[in-house]
N, C-alpha and C positions, 0 to 999 in steps of 0.2 A: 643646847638647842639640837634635836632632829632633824638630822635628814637624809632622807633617800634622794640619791643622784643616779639619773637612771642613764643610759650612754649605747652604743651600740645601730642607733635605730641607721637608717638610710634610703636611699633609693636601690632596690633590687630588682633583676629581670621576674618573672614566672618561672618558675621552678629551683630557681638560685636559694641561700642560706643565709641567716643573721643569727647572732649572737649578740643579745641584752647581756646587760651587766646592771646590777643595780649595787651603788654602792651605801650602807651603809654608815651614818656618824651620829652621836650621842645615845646610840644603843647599843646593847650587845645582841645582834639578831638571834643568838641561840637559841633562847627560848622562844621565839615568836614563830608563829604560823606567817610566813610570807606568801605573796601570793602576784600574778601580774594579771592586769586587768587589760582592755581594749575601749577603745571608742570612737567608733568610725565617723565620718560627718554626717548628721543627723541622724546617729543610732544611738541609743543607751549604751551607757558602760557595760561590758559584759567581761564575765568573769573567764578566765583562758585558762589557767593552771594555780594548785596552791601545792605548798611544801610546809608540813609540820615542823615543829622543831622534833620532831623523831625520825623524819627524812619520806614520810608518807608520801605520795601523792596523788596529785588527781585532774583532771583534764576536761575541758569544755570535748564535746563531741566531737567538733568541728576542728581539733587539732589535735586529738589521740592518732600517735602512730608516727605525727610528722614534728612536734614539737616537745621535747625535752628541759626540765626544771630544774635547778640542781641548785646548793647552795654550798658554800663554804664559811662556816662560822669562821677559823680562823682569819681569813680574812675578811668577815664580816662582810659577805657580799651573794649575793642572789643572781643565778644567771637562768639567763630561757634561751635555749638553743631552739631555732629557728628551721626548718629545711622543708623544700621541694613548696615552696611561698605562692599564692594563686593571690590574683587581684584583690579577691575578697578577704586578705590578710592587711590589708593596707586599713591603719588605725594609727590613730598615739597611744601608746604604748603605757603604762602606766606600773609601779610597784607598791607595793603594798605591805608592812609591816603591821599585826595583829596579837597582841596578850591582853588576855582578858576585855579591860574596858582603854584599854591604850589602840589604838589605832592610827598610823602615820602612812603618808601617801609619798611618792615622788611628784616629779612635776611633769614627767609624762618625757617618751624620746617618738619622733615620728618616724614612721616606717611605712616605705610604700614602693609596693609590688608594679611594678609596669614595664611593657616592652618598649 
C-alpha cells in the first residue's frame, strides 16, 4: 500500500518559516516527479513546486525566491522549505508522487500564516 505522509504544516507568524516533509512508503520516490500542491478554502488546488526524479525544478510565481523543494531518495522523502510566509500562504498543504500513469497524493498537512 502507498503512502505519502505529509507533517510539518502549523500555525506561523508573517514572515516566519516552515518546513514540509512528505514521507514516503510502498514506493521508491526516485524515479518519480514529486511535486506539493496547495488549496486554500474555497480556491482550487494549485500547483506550488515540482522535483523531477533528476532533481529539476520549478515553482508557482507566487513562491519563486521564497520557497525551496528538495528531496532525498535515500530517505524516500520530499521536503518544501518554507520562508518569509504572508497570509495568503495559508492552505493545506498537499504531496504528490507522479510516474507515468501511477499518481499518489498525501492527505494534506495545514499550514497557516497569521499574527
Amino acid at each position: 500500500q502507498v503512502q505519502l505522509v505529509e507533517s510539518g504544516g502549523g500555525l506561523v507568524q508573517p514572515g516566519g518559516s516552515l518546513r514540509l516533509s512528505c514521507a514516503a512508503s510502498g514506493i521508491a520516490i526516485g524515479s518519480y516527479t514529486m511535486a506539493w500542491y496547495r488549496q486554500a478554502p474555497d480556491k482550487q488546488r494549485e500547483l506550488v513546486a515540482t522535483i523531477t526524479n533528476l532533481g529539476r525544478t520549478n515553482y508557482a510565481d507566487s513562491v519563486k525566491g521564497r520557497f525551496d523543494i528538495s528531496r532525498n531518495n535515500a530517505q524516500n522523502t520530499v521536503y518544501l522549505q518554507m520562508n518569509s510566509l504572508a497570509p495568503d500562504d495559508t492552505a493545506v498543504y498537499y504531496c504528490k508522487a507522479n510516474l507515468a500513469f501511477r499518481t499518489y497524493w498525501g492527505q494534506g498537512t495545514q499550514v497557516t500564516v497569521s499574527s
